[in-house]
C-alpha positions as CSV (number, residue, x, y, z in Angstrom):
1,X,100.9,195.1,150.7
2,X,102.5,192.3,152.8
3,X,106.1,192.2,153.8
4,X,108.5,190.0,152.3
5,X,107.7,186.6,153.0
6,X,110.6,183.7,153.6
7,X,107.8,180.9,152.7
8,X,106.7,182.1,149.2
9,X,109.5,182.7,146.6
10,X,109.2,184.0,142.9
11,X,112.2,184.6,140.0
12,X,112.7,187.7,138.2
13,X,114.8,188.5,135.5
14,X,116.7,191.7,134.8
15,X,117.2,193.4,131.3
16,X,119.1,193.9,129.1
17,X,122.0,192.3,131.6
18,X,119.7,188.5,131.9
19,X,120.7,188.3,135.7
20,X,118.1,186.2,137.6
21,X,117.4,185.1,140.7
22,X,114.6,183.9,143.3
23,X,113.6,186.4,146.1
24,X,110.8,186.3,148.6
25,X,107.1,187.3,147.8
26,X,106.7,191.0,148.6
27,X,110.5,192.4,148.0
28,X,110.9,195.1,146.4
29,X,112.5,195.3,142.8
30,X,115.3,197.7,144.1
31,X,116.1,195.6,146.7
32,X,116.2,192.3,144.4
33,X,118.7,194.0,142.5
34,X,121.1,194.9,145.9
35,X,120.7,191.2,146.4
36,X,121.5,190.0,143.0
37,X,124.0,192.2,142.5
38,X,122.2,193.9,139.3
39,X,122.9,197.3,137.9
40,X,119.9,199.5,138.8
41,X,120.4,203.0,140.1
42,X,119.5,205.3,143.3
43,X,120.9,207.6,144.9
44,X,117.9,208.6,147.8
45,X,118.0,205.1,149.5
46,X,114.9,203.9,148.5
47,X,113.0,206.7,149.7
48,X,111.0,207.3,146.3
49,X,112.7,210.7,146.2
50,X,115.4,210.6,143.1
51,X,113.4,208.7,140.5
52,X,116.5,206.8,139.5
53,X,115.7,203.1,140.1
54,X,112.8,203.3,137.8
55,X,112.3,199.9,135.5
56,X,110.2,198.6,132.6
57,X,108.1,195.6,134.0
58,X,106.8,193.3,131.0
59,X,104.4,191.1,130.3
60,X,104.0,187.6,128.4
61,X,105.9,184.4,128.0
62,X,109.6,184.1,127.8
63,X,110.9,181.3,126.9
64,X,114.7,181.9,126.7
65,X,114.4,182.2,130.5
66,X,111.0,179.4,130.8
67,X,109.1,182.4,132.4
68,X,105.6,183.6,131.9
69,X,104.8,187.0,133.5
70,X,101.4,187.8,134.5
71,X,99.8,191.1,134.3
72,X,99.8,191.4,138.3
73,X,103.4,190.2,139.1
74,X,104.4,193.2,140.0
75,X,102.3,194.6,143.1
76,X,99.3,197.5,142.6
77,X,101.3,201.3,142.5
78,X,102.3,202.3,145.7
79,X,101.5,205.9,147.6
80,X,104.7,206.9,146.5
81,X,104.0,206.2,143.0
82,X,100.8,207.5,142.4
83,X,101.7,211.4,144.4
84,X,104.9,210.9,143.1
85,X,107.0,214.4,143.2
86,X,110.4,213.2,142.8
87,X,113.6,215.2,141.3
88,X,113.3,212.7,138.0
89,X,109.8,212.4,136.1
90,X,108.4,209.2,136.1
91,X,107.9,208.5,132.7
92,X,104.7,206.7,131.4
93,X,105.0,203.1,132.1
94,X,107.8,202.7,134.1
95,X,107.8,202.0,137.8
96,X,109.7,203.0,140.8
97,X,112.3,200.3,141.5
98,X,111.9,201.2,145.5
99,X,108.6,201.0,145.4
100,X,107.2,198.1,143.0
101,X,107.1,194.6,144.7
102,X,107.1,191.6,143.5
103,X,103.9,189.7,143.6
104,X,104.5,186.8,141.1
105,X,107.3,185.7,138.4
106,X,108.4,189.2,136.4
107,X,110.5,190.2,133.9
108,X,111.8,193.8,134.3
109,X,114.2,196.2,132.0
110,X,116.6,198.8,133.5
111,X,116.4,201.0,131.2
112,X,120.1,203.4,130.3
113,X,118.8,206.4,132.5
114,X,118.5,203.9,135.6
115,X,121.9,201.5,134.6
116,X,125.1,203.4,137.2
117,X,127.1,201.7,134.8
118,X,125.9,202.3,131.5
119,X,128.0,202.7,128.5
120,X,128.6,205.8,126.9
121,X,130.2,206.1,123.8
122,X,131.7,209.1,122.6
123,X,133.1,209.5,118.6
124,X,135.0,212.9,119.4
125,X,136.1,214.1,122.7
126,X,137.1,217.6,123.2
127,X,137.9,218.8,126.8
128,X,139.0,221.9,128.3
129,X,142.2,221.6,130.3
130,X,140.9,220.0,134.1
131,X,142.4,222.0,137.0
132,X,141.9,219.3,140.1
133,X,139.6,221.1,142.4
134,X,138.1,219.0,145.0
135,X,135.1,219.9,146.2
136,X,134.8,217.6,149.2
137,X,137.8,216.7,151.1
138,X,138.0,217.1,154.9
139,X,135.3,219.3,156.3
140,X,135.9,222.3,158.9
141,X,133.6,223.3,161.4
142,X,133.7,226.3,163.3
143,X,134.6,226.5,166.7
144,X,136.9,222.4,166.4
145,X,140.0,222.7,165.7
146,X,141.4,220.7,162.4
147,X,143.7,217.9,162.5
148,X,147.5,218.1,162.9
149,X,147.5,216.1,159.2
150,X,144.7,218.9,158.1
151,X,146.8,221.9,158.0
152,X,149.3,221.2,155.3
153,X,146.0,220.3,152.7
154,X,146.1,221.6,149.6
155,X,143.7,222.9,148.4
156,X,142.1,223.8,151.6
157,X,139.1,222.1,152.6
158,X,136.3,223.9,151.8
159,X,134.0,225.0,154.9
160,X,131.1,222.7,156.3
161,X,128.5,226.3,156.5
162,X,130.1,227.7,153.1
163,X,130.3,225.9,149.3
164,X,128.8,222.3,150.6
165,X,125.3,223.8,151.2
166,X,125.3,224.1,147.3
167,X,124.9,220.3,147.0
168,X,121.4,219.0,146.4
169,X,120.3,216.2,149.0
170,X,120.2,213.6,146.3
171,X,124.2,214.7,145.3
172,X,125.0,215.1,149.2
173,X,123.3,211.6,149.5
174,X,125.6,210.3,146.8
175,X,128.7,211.9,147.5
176,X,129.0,211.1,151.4
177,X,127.9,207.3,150.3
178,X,130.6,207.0,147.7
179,X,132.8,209.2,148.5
180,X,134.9,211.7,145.5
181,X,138.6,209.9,143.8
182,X,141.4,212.1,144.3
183,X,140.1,214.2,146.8
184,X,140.7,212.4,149.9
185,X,136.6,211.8,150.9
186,X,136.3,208.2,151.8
187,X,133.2,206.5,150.5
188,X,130.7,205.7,153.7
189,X,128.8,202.9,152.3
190,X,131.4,200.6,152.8
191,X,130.4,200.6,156.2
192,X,127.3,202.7,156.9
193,X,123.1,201.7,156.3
194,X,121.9,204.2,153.6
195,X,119.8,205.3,157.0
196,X,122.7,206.3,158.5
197,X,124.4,208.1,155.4
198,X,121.2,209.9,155.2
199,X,121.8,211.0,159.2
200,X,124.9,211.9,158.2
201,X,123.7,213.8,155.5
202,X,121.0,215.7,157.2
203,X,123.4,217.0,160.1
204,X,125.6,218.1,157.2
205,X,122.8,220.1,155.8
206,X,122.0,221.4,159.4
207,X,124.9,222.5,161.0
208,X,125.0,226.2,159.5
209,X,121.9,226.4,162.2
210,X,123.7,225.1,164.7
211,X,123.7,227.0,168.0
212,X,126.6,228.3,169.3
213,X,126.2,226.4,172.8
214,X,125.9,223.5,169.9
215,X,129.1,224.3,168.3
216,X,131.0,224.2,171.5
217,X,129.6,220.9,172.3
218,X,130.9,219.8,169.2
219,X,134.6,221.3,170.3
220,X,134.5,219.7,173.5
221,X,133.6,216.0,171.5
222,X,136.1,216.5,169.2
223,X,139.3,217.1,171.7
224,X,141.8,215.2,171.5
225,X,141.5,214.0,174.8
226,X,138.1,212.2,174.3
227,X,139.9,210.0,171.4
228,X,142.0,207.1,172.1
229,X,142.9,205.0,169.2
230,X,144.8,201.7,169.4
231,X,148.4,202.3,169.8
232,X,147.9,205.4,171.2
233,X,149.0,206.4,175.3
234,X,150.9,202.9,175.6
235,X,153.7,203.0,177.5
236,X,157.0,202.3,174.7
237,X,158.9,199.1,175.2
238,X,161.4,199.0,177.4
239,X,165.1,199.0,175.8
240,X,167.5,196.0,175.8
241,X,171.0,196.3,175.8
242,X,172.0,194.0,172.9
243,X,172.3,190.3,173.6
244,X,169.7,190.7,176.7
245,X,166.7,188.3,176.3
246,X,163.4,189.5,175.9
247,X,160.7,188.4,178.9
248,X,157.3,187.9,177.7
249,X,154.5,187.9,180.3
């Protein structure tokens, strides 16, 4: 399959929501909706792993959007379609939103299960009283010492070798990218590549085989010494008795 090509551009239309656009021959649907800004899920970065981007591609003329879909407008099934072995099935007829490109002018449906933001309605709601637990606040790693601000958490953070190993990649994935309300865990895909939230969450998932010689390289990064923030180690202003100018150089 060729890349994505800047010469050759073709529309697609997203269902139910009707948000269009143009993208270049060869992109993928997954990353059409980044770019569009539609509502189509994943939580593996693209990596065909999750099964949560898949999409409904159809077939035929449209005209409330003047578009005619051909059979081939979406690109043959890619490797990662046809051994597929992710966590969701993939379900007769749908296609992985990572992995399907766009060959021609398509019309595709996110289906519910794929939609982040899909509606749920509830008639009757009956919940057990919440106790706020947070599962994912600052992490502690054995042998560093926590931060001045750390000690007065509560609850305690839990411990990076202990209750975190529990997560699944996918909900690691998910959790270090968006981070958990009310807990204190920032979201990293503010600022961070899904390939480097995925580093991130793979030396998560490795560091209760860390060596010790390991750990105590971590210590020794980690010392206050070796951080120096803005602000911090200036000399203070110098005091003026009142009335004295102040000298700018």
């Amino acid at each position: 399959m060729a890349p994505p090509s800047s010469g050759v551009e073709h529309r697609i239309v997203f269902t139910p929501s009707g948000l269009s656009g143009t993208v270049a021959h060869g992109t993928t649907v997954l990353d059409a909706a980044r770019r569009l800004g539609a509502d189509l899920d994943t939580v593996c970065g693209g990596r065909g792993i999750c099964g949560r981007c898949q999409i409904v591609p159809s077939v035929g003329s449209f005209p409330k959007w003047a578009i005619t879909v051909a059979p081939d407008a979406l690109g043959p099934p890619a490797t990662i379609e046809t051994d597929y072995h992710g966590n969701r099935p993939l379900v007769v007829g749908h296609r992985l939103g990572c992995a399907a490109r766009i060959d021609g002018d398509v019309v595709v449906d996110v289906p519910p299960s794929s939609q982040v933001h899909r509606q749920v309605v509830r008639k009757d709601l009956d919940l057990p009283p919440i106790t706020v637990d947070p599962s994912f606040t600052l992490l502690y790693i054995d042998g560093v010492k926590p931060a001045e601000f750390a000690e007065g958490m509560n609850p305690k953070p839990p411990d990076i070798d202990g209750q975190l190993q529990n997560y699944t990649d996918p909900q690691l994935f998910w959790v270090i990218k968006n981070g958990l309300r009310a807990t204190g865990m920032p979201g990293f895909g503010v600022n961070h590549k899904d390939e480097e939230i995925t580093d991130i969450a793979a030396f998560v998932r490795h560091t209760p085989r860390l060596s010790p010689e390991e750990r105590k390289d971590l210590a020794a990064a980690a010392a206050p010494d070796d951080h120096h923030h803005e602000g911090e180690g200036q000399p203070a202003p110098e005091e003026h008795a009142a009335g004295e100018p102040h000298h700018h150089h």
